[in-house]
PDBQT receptor file of N, H, CA, C and O in Angstrom, charges set to zero:
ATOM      1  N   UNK A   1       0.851  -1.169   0.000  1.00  0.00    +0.000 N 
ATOM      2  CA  UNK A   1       0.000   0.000   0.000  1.00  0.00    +0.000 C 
ATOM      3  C   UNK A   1       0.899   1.235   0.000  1.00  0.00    +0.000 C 
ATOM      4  O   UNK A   1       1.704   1.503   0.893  1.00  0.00    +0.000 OA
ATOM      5  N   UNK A   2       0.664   1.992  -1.151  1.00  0.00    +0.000 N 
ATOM      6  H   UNK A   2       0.010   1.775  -1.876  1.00  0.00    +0.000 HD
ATOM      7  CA  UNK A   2       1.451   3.291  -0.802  1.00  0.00    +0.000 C 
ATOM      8  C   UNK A   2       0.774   4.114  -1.629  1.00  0.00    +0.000 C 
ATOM      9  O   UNK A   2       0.256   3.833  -2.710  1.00  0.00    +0.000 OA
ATOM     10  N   UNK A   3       0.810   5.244  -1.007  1.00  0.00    +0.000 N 
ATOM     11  H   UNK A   3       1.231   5.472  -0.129  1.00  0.00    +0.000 HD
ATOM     12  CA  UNK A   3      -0.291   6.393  -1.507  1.00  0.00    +0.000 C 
ATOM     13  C   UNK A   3      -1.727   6.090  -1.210  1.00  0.00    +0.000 C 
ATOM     14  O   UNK A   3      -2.533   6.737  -1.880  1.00  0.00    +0.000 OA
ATOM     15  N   UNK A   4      -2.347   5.002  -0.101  1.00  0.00    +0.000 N 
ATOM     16  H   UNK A   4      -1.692   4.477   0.443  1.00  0.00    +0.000 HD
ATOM     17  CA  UNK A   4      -3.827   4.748  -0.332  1.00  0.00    +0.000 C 
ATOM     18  C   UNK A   4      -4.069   4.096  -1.625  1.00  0.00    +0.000 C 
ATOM     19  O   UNK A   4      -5.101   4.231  -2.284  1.00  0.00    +0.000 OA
ATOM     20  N   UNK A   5      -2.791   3.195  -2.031  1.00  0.00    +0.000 N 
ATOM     21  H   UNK A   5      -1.953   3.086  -1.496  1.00  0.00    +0.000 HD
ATOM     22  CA  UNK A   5      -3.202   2.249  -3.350  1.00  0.00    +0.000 C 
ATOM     23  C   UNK A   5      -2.262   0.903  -2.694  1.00  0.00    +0.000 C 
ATOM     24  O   UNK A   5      -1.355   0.843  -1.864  1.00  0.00    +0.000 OA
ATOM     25  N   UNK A   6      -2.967  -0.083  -3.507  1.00  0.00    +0.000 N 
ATOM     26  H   UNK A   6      -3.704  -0.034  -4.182  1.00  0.00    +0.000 HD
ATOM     27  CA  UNK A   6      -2.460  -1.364  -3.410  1.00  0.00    +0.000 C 
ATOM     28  C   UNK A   6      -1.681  -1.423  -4.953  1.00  0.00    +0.000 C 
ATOM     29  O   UNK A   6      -1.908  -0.943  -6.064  1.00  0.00    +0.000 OA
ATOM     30  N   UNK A   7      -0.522  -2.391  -4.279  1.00  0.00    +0.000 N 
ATOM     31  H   UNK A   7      -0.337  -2.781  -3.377  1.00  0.00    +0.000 HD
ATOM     32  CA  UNK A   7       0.868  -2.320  -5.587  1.00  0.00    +0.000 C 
ATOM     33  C   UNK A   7       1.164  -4.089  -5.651  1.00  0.00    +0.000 C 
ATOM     34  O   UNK A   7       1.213  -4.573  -4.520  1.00  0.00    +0.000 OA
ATOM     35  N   UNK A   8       1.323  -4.888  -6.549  1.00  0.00    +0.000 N 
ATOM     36  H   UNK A   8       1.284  -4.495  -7.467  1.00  0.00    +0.000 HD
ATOM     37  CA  UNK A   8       1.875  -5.842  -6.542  1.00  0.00    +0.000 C 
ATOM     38  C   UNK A   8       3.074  -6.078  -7.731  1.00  0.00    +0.000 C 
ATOM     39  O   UNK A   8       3.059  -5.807  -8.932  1.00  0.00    +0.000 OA
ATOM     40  N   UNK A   9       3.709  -6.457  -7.210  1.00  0.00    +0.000 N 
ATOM     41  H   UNK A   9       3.721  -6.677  -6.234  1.00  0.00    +0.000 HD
ATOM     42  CA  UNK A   9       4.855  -6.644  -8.253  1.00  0.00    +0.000 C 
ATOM     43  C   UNK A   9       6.364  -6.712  -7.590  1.00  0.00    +0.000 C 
ATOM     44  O   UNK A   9       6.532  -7.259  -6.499  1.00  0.00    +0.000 OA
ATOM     45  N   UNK A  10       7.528  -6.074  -8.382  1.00  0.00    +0.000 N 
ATOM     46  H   UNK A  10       7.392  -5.630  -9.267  1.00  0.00    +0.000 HD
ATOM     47  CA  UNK A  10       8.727  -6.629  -8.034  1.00  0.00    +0.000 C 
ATOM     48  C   UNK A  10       9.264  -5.219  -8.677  1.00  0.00    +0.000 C 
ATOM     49  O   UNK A  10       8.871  -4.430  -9.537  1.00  0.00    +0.000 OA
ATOM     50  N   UNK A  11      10.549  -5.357  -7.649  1.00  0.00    +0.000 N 
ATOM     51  H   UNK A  11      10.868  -5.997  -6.951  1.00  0.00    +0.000 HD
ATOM     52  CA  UNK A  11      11.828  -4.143  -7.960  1.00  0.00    +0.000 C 
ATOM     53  C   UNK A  11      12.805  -4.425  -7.921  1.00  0.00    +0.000 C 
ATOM     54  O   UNK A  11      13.228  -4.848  -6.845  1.00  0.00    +0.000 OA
ATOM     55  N   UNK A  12      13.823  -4.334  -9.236  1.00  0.00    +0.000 N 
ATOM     56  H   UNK A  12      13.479  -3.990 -10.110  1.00  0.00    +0.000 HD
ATOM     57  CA  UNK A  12      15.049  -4.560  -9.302  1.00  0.00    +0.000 C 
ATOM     58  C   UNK A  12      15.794  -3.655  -8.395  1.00  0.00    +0.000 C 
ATOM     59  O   UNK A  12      15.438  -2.495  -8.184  1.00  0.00    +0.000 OA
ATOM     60  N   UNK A  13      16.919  -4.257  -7.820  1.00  0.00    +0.000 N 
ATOM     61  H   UNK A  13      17.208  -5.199  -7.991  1.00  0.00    +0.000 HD
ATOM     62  CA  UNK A  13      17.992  -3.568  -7.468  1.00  0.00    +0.000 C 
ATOM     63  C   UNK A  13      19.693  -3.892  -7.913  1.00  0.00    +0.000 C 
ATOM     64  O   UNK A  13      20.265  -4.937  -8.221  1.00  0.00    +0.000 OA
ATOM     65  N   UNK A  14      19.991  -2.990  -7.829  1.00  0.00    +0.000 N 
ATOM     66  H   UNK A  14      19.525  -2.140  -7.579  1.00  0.00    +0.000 HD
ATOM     67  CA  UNK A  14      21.525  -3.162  -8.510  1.00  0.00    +0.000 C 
ATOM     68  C   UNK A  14      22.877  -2.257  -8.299  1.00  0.00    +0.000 C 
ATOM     69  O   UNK A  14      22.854  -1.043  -8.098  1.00  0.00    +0.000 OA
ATOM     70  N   UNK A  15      23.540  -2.711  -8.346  1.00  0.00    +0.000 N 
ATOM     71  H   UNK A  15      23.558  -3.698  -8.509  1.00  0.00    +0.000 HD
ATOM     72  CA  UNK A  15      25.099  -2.167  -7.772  1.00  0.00    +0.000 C 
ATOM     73  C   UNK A  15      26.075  -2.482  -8.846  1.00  0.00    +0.000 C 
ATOM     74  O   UNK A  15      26.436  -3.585  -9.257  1.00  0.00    +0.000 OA
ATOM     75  N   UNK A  16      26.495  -1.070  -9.287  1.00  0.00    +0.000 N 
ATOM     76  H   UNK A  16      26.202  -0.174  -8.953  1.00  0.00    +0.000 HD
ATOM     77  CA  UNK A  16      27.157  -1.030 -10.445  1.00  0.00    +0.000 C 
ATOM     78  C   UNK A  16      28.684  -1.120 -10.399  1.00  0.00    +0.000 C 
ATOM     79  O   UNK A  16      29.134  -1.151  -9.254  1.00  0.00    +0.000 OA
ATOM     80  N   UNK A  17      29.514  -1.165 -11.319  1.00  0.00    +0.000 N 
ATOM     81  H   UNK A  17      29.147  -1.140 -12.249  1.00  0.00    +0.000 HD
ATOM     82  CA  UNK A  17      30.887  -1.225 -11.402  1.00  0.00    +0.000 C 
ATOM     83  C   UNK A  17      30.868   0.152 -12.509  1.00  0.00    +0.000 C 
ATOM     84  O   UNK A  17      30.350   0.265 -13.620  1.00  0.00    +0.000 OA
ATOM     85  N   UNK A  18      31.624   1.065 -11.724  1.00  0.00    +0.000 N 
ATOM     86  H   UNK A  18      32.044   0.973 -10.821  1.00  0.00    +0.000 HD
ATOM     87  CA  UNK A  18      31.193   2.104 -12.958  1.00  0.00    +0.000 C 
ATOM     88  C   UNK A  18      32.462   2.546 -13.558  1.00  0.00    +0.000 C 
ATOM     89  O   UNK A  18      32.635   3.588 -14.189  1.00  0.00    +0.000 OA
ATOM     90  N   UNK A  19      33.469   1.490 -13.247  1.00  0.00    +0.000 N 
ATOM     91  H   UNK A  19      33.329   0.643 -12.734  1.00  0.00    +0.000 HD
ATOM     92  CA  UNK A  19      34.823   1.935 -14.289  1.00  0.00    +0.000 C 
ATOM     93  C   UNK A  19      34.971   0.763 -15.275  1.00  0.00    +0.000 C 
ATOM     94  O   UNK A  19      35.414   1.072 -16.381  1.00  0.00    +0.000 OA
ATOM     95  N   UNK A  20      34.722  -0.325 -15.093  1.00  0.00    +0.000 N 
ATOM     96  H   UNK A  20      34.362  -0.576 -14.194  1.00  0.00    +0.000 HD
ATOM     97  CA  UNK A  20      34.070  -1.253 -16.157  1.00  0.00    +0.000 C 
ATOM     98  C   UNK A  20      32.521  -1.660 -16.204  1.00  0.00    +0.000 C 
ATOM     99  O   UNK A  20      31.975  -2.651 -16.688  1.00  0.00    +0.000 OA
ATOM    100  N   UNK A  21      32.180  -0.923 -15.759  1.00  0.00    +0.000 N 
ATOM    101  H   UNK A  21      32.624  -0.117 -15.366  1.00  0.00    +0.000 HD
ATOM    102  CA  UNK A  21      30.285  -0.565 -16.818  1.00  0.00    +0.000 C 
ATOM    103  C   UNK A  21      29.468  -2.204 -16.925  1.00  0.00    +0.000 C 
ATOM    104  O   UNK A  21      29.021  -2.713 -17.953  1.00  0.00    +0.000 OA
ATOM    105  N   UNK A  22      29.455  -2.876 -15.315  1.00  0.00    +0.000 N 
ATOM    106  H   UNK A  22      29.818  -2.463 -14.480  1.00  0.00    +0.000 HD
ATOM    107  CA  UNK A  22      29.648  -3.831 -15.313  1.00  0.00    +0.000 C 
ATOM    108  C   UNK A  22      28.078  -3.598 -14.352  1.00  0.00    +0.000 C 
ATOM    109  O   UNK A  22      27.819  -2.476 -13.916  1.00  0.00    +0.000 OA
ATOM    110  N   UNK A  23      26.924  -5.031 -14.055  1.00  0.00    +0.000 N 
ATOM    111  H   UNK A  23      27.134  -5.943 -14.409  1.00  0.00    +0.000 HD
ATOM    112  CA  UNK A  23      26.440  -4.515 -12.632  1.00  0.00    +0.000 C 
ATOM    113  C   UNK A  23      26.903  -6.318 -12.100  1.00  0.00    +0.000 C 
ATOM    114  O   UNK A  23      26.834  -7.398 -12.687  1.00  0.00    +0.000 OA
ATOM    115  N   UNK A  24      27.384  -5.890 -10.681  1.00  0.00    +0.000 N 
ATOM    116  H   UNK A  24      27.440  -5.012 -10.204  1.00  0.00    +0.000 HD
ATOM    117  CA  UNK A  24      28.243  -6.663  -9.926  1.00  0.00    +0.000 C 
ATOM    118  C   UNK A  24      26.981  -7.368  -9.310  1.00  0.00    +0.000 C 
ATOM    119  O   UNK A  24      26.916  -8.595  -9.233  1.00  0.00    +0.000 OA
ATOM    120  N   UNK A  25      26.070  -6.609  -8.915  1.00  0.00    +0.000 N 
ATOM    121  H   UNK A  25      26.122  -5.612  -8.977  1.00  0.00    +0.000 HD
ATOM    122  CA  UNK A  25      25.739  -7.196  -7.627  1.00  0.00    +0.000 C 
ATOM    123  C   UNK A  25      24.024  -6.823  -7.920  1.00  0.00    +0.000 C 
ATOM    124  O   UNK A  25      23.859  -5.671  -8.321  1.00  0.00    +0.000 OA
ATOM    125  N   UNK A  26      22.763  -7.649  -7.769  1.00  0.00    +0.000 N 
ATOM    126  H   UNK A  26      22.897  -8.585  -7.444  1.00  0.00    +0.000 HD
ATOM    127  CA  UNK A  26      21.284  -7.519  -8.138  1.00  0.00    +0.000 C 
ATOM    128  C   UNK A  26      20.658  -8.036  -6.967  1.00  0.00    +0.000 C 
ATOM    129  O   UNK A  26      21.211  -8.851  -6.229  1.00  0.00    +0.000 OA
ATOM    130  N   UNK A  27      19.407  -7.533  -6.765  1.00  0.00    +0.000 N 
ATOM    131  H   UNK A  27      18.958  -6.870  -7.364  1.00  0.00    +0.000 HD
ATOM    132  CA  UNK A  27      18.638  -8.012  -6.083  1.00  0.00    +0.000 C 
ATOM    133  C   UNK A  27      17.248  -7.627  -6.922  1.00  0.00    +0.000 C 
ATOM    134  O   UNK A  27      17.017  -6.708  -7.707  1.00  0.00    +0.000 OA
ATOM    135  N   UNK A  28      16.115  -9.125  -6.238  1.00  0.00    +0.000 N 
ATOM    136  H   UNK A  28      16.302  -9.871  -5.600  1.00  0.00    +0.000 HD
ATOM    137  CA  UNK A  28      14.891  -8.355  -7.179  1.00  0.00    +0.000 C 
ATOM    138  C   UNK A  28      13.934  -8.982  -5.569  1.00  0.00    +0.000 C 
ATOM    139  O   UNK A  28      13.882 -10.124  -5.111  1.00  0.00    +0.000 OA
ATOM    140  N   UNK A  29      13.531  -8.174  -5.252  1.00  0.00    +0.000 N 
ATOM    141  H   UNK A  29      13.572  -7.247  -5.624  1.00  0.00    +0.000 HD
ATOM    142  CA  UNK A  29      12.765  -7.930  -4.092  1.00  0.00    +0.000 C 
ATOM    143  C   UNK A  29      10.545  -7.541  -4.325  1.00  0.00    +0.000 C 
ATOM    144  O   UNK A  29      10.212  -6.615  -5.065  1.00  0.00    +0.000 OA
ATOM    145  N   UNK A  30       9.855  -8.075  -3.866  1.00  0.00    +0.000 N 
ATOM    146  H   UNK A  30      10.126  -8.827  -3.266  1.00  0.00    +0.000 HD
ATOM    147  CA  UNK A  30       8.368  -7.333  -3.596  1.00  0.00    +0.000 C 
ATOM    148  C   UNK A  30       8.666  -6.277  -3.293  1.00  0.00    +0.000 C 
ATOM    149  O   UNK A  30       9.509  -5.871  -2.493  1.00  0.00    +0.000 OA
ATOM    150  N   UNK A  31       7.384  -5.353  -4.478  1.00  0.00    +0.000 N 
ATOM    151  H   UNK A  31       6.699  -5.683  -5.127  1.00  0.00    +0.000 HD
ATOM    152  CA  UNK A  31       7.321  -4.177  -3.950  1.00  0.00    +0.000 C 
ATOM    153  C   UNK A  31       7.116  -3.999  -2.547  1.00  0.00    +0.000 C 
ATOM    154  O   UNK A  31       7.176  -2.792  -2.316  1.00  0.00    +0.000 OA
ATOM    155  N   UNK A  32       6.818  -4.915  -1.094  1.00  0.00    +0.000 N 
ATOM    156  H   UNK A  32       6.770  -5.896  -1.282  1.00  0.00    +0.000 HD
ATOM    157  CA  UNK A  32       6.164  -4.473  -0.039  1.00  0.00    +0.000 C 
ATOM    158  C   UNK A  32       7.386  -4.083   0.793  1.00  0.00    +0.000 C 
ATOM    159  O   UNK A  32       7.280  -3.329   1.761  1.00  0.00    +0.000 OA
ATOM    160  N   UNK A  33       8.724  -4.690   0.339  1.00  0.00    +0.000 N 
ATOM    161  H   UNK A  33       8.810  -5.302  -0.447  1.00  0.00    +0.000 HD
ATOM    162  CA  UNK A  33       9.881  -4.474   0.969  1.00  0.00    +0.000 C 
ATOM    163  C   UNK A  33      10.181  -2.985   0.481  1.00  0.00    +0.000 C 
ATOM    164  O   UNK A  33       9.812  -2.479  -0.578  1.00  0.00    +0.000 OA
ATOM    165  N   UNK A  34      10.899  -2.428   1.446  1.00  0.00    +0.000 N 
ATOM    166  H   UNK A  34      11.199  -2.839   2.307  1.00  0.00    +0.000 HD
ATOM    167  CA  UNK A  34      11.223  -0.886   1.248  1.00  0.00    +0.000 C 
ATOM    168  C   UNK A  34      12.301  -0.568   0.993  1.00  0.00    +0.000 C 
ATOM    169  O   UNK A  34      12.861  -0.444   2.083  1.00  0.00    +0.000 OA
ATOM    170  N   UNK A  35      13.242  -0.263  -0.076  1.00  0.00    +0.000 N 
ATOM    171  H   UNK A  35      12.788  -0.363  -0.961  1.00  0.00    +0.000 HD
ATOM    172  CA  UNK A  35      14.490  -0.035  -0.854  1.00  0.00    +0.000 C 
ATOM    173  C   UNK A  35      15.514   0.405  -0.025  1.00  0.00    +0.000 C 
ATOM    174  O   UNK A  35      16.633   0.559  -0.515  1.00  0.00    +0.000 OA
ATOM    175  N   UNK A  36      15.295   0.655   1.260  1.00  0.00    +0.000 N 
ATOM    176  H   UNK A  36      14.386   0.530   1.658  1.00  0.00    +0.000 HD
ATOM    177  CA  UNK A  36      16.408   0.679   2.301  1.00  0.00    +0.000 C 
ATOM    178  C   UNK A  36      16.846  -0.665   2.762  1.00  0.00    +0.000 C 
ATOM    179  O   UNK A  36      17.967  -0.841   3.238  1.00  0.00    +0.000 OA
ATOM    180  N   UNK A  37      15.764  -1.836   2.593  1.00  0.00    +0.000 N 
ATOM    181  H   UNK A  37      14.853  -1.693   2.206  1.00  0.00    +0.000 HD
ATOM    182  CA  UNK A  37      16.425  -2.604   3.290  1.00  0.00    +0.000 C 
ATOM    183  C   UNK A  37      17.343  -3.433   2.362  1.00  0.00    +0.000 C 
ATOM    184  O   UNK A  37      18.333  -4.032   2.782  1.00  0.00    +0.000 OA
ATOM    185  N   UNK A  38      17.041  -3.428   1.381  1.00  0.00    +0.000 N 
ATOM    186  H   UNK A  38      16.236  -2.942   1.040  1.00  0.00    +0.000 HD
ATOM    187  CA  UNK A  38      18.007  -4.032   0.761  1.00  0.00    +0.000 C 
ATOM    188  C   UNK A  38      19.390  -3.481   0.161  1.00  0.00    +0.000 C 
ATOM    189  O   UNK A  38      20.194  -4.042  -0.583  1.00  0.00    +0.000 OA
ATOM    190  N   UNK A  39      19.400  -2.408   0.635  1.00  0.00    +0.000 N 
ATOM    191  H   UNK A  39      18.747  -1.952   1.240  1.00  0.00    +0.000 HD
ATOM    192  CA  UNK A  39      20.821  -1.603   0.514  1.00  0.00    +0.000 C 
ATOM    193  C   UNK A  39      22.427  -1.818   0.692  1.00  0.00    +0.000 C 
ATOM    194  O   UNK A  39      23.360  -1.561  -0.070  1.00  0.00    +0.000 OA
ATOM    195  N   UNK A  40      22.373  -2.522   2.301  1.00  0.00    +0.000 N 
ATOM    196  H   UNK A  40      21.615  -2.730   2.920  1.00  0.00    +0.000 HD
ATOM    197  CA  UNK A  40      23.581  -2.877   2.743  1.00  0.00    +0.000 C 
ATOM    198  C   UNK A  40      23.963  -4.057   1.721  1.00  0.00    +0.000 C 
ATOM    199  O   UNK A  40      25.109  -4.047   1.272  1.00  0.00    +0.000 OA
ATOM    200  N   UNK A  41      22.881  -5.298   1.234  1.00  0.00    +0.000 N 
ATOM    201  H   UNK A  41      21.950  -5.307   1.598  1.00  0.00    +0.000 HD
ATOM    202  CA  UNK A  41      23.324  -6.192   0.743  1.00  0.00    +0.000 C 
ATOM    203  C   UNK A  41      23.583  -6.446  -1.164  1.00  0.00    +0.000 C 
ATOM    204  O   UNK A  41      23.584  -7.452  -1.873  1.00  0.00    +0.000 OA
ATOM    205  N   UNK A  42      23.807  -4.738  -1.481  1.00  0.00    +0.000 N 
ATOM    206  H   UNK A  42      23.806  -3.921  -0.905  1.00  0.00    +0.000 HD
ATOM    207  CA  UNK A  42      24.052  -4.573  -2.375  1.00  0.00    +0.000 C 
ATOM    208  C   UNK A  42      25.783  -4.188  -2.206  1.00  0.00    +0.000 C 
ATOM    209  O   UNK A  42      26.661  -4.595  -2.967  1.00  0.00    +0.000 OA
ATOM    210  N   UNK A  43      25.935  -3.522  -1.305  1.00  0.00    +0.000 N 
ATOM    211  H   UNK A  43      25.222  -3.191  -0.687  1.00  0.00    +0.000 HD
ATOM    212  CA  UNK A  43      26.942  -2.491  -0.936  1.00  0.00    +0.000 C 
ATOM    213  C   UNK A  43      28.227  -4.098  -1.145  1.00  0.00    +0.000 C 
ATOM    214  O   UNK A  43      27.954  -5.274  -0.905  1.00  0.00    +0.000 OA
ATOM    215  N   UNK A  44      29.665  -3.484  -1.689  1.00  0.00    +0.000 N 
ATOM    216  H   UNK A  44      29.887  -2.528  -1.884  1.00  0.00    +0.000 HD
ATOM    217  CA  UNK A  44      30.877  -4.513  -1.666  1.00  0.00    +0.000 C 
ATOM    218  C   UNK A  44      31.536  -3.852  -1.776  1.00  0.00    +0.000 C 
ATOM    219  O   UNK A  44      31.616  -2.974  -2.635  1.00  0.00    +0.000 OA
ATOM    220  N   UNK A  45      32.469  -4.189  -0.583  1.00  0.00    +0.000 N 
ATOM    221  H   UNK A  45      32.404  -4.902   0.114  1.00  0.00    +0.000 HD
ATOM    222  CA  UNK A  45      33.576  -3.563   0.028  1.00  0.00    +0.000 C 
ATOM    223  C   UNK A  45      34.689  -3.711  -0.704  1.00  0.00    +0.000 C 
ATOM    224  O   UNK A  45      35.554  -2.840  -0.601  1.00  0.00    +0.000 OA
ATOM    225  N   UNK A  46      34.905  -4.877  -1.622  1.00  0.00    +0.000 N 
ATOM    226  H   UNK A  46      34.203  -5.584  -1.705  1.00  0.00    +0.000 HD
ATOM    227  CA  UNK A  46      35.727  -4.615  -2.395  1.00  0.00    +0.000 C 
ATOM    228  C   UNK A  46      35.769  -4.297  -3.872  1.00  0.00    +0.000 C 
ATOM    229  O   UNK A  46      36.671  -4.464  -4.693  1.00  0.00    +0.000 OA
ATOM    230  N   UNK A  47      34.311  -3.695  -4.016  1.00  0.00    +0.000 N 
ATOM    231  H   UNK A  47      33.578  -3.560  -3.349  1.00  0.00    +0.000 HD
ATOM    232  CA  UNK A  47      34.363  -2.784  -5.465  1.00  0.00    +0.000 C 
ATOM    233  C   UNK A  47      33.735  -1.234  -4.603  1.00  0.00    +0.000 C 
ATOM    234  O   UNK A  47      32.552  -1.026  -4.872  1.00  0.00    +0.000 OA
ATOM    235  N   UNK A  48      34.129  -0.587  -4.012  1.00  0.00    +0.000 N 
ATOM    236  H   UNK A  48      35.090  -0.756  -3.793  1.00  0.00    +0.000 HD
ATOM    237  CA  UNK A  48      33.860   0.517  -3.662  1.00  0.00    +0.000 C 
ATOM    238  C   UNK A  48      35.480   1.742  -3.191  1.00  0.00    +0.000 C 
ATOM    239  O   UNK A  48      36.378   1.721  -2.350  1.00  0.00    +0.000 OA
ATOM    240  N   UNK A  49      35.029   2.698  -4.397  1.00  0.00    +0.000 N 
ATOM    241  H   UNK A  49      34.299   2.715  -5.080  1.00  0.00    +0.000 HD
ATOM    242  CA  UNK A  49      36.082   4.147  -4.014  1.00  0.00    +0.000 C 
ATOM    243  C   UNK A  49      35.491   4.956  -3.050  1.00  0.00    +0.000 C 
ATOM    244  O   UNK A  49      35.665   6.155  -3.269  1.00  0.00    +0.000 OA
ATOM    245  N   UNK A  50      34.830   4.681  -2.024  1.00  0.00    +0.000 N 
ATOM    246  H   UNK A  50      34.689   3.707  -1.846  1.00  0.00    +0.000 HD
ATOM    247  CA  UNK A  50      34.704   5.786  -1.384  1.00  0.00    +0.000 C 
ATOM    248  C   UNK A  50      33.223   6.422  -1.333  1.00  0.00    +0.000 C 
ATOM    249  O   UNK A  50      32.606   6.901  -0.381  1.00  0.00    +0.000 OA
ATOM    250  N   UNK A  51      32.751   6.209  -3.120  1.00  0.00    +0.000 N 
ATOM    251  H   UNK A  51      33.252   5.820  -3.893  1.00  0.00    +0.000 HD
ATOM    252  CA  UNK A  51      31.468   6.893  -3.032  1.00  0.00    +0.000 C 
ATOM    253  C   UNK A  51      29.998   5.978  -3.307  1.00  0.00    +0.000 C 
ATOM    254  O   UNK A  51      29.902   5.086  -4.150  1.00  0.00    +0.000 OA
ATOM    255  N   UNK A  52      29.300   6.265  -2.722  1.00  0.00    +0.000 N 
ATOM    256  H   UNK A  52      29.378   6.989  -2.037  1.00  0.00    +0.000 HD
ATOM    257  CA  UNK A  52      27.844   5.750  -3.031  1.00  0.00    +0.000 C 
ATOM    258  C   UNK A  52      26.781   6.460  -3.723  1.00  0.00    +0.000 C 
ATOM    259  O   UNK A  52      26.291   7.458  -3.193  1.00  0.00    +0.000 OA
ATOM    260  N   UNK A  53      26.256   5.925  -5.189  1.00  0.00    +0.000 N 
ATOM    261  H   UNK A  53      26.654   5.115  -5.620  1.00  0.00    +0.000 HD
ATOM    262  CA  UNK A  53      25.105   6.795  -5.600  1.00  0.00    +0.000 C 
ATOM    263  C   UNK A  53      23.707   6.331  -5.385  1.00  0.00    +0.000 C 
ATOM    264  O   UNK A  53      23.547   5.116  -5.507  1.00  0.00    +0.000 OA
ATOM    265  N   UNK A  54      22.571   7.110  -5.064  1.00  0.00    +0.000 N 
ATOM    266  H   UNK A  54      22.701   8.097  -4.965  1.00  0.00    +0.000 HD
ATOM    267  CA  UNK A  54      21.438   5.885  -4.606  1.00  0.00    +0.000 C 
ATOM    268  C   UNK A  54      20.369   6.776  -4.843  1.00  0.00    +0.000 C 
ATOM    269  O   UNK A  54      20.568   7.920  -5.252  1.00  0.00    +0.000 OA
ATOM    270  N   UNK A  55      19.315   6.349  -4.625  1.00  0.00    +0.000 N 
ATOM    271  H   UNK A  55      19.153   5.420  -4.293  1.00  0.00    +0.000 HD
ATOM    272  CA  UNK A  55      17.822   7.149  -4.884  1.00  0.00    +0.000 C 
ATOM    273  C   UNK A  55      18.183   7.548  -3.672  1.00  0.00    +0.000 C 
ATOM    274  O   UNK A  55      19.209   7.240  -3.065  1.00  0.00    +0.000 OA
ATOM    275  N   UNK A  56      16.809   8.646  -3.134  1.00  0.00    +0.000 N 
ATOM    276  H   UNK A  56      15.975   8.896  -3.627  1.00  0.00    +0.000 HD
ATOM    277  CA  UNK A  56      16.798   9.575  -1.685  1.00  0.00    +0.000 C 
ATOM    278  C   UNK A  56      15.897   8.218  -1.392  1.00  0.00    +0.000 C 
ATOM    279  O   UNK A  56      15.761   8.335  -0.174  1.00  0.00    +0.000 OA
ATOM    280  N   UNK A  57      15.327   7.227  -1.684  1.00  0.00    +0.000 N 
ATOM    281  H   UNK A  57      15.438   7.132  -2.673  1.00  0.00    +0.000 HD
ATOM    282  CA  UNK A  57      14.939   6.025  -0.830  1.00  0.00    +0.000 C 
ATOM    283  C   UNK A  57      15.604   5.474  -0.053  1.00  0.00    +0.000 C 
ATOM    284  O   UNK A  57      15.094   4.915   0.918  1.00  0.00    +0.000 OA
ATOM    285  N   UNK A  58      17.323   5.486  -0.336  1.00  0.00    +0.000 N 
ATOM    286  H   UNK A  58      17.738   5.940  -1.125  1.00  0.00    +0.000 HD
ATOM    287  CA  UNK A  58      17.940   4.672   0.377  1.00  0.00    +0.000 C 
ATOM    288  C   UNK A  58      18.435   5.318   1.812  1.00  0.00    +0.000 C 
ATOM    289  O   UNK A  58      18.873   4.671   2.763  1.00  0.00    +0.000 OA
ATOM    290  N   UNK A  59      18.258   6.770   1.741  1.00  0.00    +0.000 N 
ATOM    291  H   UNK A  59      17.901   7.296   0.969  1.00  0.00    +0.000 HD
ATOM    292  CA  UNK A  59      18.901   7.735   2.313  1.00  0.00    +0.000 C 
ATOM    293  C   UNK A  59      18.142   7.363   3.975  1.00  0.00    +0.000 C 
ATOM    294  O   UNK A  59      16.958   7.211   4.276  1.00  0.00    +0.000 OA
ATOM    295  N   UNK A  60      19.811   7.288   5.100  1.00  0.00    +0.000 N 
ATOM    296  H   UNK A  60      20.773   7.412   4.856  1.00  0.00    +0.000 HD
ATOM    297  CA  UNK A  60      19.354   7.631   6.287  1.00  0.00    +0.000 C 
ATOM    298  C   UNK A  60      20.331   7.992   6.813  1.00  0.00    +0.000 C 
ATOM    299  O   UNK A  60      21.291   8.327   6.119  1.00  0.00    +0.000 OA
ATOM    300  N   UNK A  61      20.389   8.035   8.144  1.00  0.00    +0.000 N 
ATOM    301  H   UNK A  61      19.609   7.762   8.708  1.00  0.00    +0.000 HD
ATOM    302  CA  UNK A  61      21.352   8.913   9.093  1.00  0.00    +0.000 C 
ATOM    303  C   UNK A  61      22.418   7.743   9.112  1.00  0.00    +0.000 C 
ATOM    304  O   UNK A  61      23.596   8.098   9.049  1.00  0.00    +0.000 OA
ATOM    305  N   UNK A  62      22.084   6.102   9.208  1.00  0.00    +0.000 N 
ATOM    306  H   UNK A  62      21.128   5.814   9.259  1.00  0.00    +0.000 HD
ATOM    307  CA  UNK A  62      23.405   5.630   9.204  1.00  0.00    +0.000 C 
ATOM    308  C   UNK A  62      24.184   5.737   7.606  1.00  0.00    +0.000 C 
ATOM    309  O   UNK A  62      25.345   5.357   7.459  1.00  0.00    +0.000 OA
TER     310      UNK A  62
């Protein structure tokens, strides 16, 4: 339910390699799950410089 509507379906997620234009890492999740939670288990420590790009969905204080 979001907006006072019912949603069924599915959302890709994905974690890119953006110096070889590669995507490393997918998830495909129900819409009922909320795009924060599947965040950390996109995230790899050993394809990451430092920076993260993400929708303001993923966005929190940690």
């Amino acid at each position: 339910m979001k907006h006072g509507k019912t949603h069924y379906g599915y959302k890709n997620h994905i974690s890119i390699d953006r110096k070889h234009k590669v995507i490393r890492k997918y998830a495909i999740r129900s819409v009922e799950i909320h795009d924060s939670q599947v965040f950390k288990e996109l995230l790899d420590e050993n394809n990451n410089n430092g920076s993260v790009w993400a929708d303001s969905a993923y966005r929190s204080a940690e």
